[in-house]
N, C-alpha and C positions, 0 to 999 in steps of 0.2 A: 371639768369645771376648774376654773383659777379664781384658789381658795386669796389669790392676795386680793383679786379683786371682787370676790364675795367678802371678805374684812372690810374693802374698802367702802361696799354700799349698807354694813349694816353695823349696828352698833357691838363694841366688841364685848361679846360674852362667853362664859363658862362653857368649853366643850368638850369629851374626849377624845375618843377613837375617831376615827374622818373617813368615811368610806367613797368613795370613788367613783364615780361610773362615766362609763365610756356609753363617747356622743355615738348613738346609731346614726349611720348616716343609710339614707334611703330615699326612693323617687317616691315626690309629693300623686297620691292620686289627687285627679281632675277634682274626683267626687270628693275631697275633701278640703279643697278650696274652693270649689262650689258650697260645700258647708260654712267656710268660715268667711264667706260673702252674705250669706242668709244669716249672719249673725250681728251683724251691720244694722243699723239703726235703721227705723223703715224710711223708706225713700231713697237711701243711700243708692249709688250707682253699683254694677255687679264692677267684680276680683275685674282688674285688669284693663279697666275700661280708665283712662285716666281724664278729670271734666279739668283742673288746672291747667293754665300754660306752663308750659318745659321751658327749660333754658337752653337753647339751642346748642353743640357739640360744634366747634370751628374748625379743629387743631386736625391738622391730617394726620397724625401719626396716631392721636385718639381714637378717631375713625377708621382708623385701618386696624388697630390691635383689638378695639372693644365693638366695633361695628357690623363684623361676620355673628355673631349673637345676638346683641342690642342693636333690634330694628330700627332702621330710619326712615322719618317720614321727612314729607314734604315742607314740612320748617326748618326742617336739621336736627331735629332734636331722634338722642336716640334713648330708645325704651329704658325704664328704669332711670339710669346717668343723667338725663334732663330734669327728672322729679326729683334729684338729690343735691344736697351739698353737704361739705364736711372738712373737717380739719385736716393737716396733711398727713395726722396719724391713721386716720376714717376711713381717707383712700389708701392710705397703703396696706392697710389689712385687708379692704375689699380685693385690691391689685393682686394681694398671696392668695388670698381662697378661688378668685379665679384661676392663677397656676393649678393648686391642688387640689380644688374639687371637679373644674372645666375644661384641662388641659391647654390653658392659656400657654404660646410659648413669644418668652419677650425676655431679651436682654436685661442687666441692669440697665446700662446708659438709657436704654429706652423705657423703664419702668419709671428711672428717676425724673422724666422727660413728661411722664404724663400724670405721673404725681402730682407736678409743680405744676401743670398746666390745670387740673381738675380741683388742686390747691386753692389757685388762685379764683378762677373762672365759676366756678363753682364749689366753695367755699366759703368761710363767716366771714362777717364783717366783726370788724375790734368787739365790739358792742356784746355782740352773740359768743365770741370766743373765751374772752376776758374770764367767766363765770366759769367754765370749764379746766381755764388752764391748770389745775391741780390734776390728770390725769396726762398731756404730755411732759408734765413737770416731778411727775409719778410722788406726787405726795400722797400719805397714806393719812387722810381724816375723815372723819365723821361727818359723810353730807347732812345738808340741810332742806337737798331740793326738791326732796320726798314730799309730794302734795298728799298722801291716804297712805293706809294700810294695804288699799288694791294695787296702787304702784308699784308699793313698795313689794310686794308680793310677786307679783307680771315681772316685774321688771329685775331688783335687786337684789334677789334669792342668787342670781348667778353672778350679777358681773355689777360695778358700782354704776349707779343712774348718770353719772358723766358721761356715762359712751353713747347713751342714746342722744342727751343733749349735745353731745360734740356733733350729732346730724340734723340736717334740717328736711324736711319731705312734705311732700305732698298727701294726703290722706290716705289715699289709695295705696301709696306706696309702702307708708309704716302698716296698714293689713297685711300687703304684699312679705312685709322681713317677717310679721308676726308668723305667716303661713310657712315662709323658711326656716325660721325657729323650730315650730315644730316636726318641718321634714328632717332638721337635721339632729335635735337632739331631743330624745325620746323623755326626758324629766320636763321639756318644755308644756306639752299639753295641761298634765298636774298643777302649775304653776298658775297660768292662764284659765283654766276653769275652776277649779276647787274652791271649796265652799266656805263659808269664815273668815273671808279676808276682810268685811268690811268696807266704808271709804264710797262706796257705791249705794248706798242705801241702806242698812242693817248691818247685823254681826249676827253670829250664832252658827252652829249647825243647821246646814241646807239655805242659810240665808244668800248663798252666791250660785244657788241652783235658782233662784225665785220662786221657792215653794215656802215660804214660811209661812207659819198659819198666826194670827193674833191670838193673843190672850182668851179674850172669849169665845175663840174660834172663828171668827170670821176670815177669810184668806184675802191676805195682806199680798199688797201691790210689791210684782216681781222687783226684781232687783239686778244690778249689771252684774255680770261677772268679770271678776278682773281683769280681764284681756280687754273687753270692753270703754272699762273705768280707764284704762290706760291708754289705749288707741284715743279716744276722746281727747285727754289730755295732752300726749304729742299730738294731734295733729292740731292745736289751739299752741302750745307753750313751745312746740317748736318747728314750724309751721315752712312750707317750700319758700313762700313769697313774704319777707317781712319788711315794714317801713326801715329798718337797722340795714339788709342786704340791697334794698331799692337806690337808699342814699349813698353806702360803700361803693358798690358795683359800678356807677359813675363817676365817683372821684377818687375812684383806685389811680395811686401812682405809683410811679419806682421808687423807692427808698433809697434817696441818698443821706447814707447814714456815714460815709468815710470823715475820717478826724477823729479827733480826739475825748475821751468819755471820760466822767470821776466816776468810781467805781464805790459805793458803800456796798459791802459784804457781810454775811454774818453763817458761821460754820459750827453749831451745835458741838457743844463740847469744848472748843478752841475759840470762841469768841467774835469778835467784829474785825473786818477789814479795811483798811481806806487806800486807793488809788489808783489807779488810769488804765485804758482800753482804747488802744490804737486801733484804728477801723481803716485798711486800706481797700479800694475797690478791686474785686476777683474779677476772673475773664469774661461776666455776663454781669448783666445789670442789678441782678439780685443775689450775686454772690459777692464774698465779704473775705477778707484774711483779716487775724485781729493779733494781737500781742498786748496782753495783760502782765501789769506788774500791782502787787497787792502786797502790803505790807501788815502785817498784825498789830490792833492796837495793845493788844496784852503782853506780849516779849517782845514784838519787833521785826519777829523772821518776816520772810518776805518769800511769796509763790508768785516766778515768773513762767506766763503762760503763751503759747501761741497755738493760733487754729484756723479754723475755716468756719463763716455761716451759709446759711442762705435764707434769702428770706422769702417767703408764699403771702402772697396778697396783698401783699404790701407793707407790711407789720407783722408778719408772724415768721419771728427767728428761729431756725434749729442749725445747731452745728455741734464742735466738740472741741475741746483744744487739751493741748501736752504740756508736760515740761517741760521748760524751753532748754532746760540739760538734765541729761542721761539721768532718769530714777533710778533709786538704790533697785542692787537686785534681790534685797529681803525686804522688799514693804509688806506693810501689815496690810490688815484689809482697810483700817482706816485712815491712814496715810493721804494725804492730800496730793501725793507726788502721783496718785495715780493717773490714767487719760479720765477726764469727763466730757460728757455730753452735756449739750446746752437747749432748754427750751424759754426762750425768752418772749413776752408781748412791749409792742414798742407802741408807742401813742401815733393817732394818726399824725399828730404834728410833727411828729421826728424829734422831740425833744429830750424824749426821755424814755426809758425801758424799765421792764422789772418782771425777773423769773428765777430760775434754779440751774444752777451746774450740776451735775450730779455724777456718780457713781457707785458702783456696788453690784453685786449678782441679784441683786432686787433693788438696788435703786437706792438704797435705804442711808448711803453718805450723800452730803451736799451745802453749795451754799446758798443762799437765798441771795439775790444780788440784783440792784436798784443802780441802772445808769443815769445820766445826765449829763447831755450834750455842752460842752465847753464851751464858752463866748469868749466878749471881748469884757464881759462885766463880772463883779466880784460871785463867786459861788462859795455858798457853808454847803456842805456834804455832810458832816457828823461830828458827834462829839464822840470823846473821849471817855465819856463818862455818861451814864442816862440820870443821876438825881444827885441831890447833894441838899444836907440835913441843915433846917433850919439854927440859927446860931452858931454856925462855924463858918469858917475861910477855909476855900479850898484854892486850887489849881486844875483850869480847865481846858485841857485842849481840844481846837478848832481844825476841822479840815477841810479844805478848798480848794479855791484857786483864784488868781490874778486878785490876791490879796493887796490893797494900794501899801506902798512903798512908807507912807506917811502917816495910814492910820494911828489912830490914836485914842485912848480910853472913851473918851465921850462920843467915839463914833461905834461904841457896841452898846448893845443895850439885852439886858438878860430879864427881861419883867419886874413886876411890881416886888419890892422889896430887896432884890439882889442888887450889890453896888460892884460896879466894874473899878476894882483898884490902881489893877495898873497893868500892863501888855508884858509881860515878861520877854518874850520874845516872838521873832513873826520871819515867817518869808512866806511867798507868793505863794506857798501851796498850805501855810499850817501857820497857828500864833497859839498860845499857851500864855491863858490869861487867869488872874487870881481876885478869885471874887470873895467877896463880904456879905451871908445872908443873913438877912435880919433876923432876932428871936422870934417875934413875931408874925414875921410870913405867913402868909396862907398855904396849907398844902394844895400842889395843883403843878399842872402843866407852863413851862414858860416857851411865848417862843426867842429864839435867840438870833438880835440883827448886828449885821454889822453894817453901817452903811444902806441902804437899798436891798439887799441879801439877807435872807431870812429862813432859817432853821423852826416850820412850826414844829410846836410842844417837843422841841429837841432837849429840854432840861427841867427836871419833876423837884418841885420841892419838896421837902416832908418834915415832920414831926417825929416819925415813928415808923417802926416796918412793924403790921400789923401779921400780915402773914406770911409763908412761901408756898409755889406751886414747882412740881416738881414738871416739868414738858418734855415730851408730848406725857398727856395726863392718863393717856390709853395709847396699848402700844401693841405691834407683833412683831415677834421674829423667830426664826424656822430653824429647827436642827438639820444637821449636813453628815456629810459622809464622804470619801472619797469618789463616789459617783455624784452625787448632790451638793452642792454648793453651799454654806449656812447663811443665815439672813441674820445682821446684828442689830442691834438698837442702840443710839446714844440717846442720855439720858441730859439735861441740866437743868436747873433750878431760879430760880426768877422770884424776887421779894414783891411786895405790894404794900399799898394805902390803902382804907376803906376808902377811901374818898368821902366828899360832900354829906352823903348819905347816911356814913358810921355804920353800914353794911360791906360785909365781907362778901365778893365773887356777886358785886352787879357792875352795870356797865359803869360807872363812875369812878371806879376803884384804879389807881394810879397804878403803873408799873415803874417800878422805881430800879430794877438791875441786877445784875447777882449778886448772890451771899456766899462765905464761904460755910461748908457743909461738908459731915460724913453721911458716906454711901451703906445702905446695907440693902439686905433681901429677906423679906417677910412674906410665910405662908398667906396665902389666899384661900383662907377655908371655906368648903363647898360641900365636901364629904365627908364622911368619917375616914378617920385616918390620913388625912391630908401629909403626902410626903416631896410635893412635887417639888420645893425650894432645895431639895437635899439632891435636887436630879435634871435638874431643867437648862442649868450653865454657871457662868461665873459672871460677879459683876466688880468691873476696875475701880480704882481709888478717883478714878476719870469719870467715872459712871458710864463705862461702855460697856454693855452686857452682852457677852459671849455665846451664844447656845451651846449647849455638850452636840453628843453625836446623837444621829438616827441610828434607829433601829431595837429588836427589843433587848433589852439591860436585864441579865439574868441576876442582878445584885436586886433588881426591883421586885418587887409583888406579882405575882401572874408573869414576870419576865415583861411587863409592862415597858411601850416606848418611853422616853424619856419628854415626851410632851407635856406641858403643864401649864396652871396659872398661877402669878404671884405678886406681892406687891413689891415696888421698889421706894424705897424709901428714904428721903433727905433728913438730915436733924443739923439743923443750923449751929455751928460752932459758938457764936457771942451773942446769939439773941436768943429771948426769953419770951413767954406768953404771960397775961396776966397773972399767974399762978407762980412763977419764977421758973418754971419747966421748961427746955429749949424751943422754940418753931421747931414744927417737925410737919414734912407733907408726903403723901403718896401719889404712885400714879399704877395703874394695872400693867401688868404683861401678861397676854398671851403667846406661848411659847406652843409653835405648832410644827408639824412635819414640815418637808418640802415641798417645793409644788413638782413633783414628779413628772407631768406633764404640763409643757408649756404650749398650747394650741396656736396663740398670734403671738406674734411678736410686732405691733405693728411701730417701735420707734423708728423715726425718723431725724436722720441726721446727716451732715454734706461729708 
């Protein structure tokens, strides 16, 4: 089991000790998928019988590597592969377990060859992908897309509910993985059957056997069992044939994405980035060379980058790119100088993009980053600044491009109550303009135009900073070892408005930017004798939290691992709460082992 992506499907709670077990792998008897066809709704067709159309298999090199196994019938379609689609991480994890469980033998070039072809061909449309992408963009949060307790149950005890919706199937099929689930890993049965999940009809002891009895005794109408509640729900929420794949699948085109991109970036810890992404065309239609240069709005430094993409389906980017000179040979682990991998979604229109670069031995550096295809007309990409307080003059800088030559104060316009003074200065890619808000203003969002080119709710007004959050607000990261790798966490902090409402933490409530703040670390009391803040790492003046080592710490209690929970906690340096006390906010860490065993690796990247 990969405990990151068991975090990443459940909400993060108090644990200790983490015991392990190894997947049995074993031949499914007949007699036991003849069982889990008889557990099929009545009427349902039997295991193996598929009543859907396939999507036919074209590509010869597909049919020659996966076609000696997956039968072919007289449409083209071959067994399983037709009732599927999935993103180009989906297949390449399937592509590895065929190697190691079936004795697949196939090249790279040829692996990469029928990745992109099953990518594309059979794969999402934007629509279906878009909702996923925080699993090839390996972000770790707290899903939402848990419909029950039985799902969540079935499904998210092992791996986060992203992976199944990164697939689309036919009914019979997701039975089909459910039956390989449990040939291959022996905790899957428990999960699937066991009783109290709820979500299906009841809760309680025995209530997911369908024996519960009522109150007065009378025996109450059976109830599903999780595997049930679940197969249900994929095969409805994420179904073989949808109107989203019907309309793609036709008006799939090449992506001509070469020229020139603005580049907004934003790198946890180190703040926002603004500037450009050269896209030239690689030796196929879907491959990409890029050279990024990105300059910091906070000091200034500047990371120039160069790489390769490629893209699947017509919109779905993976690539990685370097420094485009020689990284120091002491970087740290969170050094920006490192190589990153890229998972990007582009709009069907080719206008624009937005995903993650990323790095780390889990992923866990990166930056969030929003393109937008350069014209011949004026473009705002970002401010400088995300708020600025009712009754003062500030200075605001603009970033874009083919900014006109002649602009001039009355051609910006920053909302209701802000006055554009006067342009301090401007060229075609940036202007630094000083504005005047009124006392009176409304707290809220403005958007900011220059011209025809518009920045929405790009500058927050305020009155007041009511509160801060410290993000992410729930967090993991993994002690290391000389054999094990550590997994860090950055931490940073974000002030807010109540907004409209004069309620704290509901949707209304304005994000206004950072504050400056000291960092500390506070127990997370759970137990008696809580000592895990005294053991668990270190946290920087930066707010980057370090894990100590694995293993067990004869300084500790029981020689206990250094595994723990704990809070981290911001106290704003110049602000106060009603009380004259500083803002002060938390956010959890779990501090947990390694993942000792990594099973798939299914990234993909050119």
């Amino acid at each position: 089991m990969d405990m990151r992506n068991w975090m990443e499907g459940n909400s993060l709670k108090r644990f200790g000790a983490i015991v392990f077990a190894a997947a049995v792998m074993c031949t499914l008897p007949a007699a036991y998928a003849q069982r889990g066809a008889g557990r099929a709704a009545s009427g349902a067709a039997p295991a193996n019988v598929e009543t859907e159309e396939g999507i036919p298999v074209t590509d010869a090199l597909v049919i020659k590597k996966c076609g000696t196994c997956h039968a072919k019938d007289d449409k083209g379609n071959l067994s399983r592969i037709s009732w599927e689609r999935a993103t180009p991480e989906g297949w390449s994890e399937a592509l590895k377990r065929m190697v190691r469980l079936n004795g697949l033998t196939i090249t790279p070039d040829e692996a990469r060859s029928v990745v992109k072809y099953l990518a594309t061909y059979h794969g999402l449309a934007p629509e279906e992908a878009k909702p996923v992408m925080y699993i090839p963009e390996h972000r770790l949060i707290d899903e939402t897309n848990i419909p029950n307790d039985s799902v969540r149950g079935a499904c998210t005890t092992c791996h986060a509910m992203g992976r199944p919706m990164s697939w689309r199937r036919s009914k019979n099929d997701w039975r089909l993985l459910a039956n390989l689930h449990v040939a291959l890993y022996a905790q899957a049965e428990t999960h699937f059957r066991r009783s109290g999940m709820g979500g299906g009809g009841g809760a309680g002891g025995g209530a997911g056997r369908g024996a519960a009895t009522a109150a007065a005794g009378a025996a109450a109408a059976p109830t599903q069992e999780p595997l049930e509640v679940a197969l249900e729900f994929l095969g409805n929420a994420a179904a073989l044939h949808t109107p989203e794949w019907g309309t793609w699948s036709t008006r799939m085109k090449a992506p001509k994405l070469a020229g020139t991109w603005l580049v907004k970036a934003h790198l946890p810890g180190k703040g926002d980035y603004s500037g450009t992404l050269e896209i030239t065309q690689g030796a196929a239609a879907d491959e990409f060379k890029t050279k990024a240069t990105l300059t910091s709005v906070t000091d200034g430094s500047v990371l120039s980058r160069t790489g390769t993409g490629l893209v699947y389906a017509g919109y779905s980017w993976r690539g990685r790119n370097e420094n485009a000179t020689k990284p120091p040979a002491d970087m740290k682990p969170d050094d920006s100088a490192h190589m990153m991998r890229e998972a990007m979604w582009f709009n069907p229109d080719q206008s624009s993009a937005e995903g993650r670069w990323f790095w780390g031995e889990y992923q866990e550096f990166g930056l969030d980053v929003t393109l937008t295809r350069v014209s011949a007309e004026t473009h705002l990409t970002m401010l400088d600044r995300m708020s600025v307080k009712a009754g003062t003059t500030a200075k605001v800088k603009i970033y874009g491009d083919h900014v006109p030559a002649d602009i001039k104060a009355a051609d910006l316009d920053f909302g209701a109550g802000v006055k554009v003074k006067q342009i301090v200065s401007h060229s075609a890619g940036e202007m630094v303009v000083e504005i005047d808000v009124d006392a009176k203003a409304a707290s809220g969002k403005r958007d900011v135009m220059a011209g025809r080119a518009i920045l929405p709710g790009a500058l927050a007004v305020y009155d007041k900073i009511d509160y801060i959050r410290v993000l992410p607000e729930t967090s993991l990261a993994r002690l290391g070892s000389e054999v094990h790798p550590k997994g860090y966490q950055q931490f940073e902090v974000m002030a807010y408005h109540r907004g409209a409402d004069g309620k704290a933490h509901t949707a209304d409530d304005i994000e206004l930017g950072p504050v400056e703040v000291t960092w500390s670390v506070e127990e997370f009391l759970s137990v008696y004798g809580d000592d895990d803040k005294d053991f668990v790492g270190y946290l920087s003046p930066t707010a980057l939290f370090t894990p100590a080592s694995d293993g067990p710490n004869p300084e500790r209690k029981f020689s206990r691992n250094n595994y723990g929970d704990v809070w981290i906690v911001a106290k704003a340096k110049d602000l106060k709460d009603k009380d004259g006390k500083p803002l002060t906010a938390k956010s959890y860490l779990v501090v947990t082992v390694p993942t000792y065993i990594k099973w798939d690796q299914p990234e993909v990247e050119k």
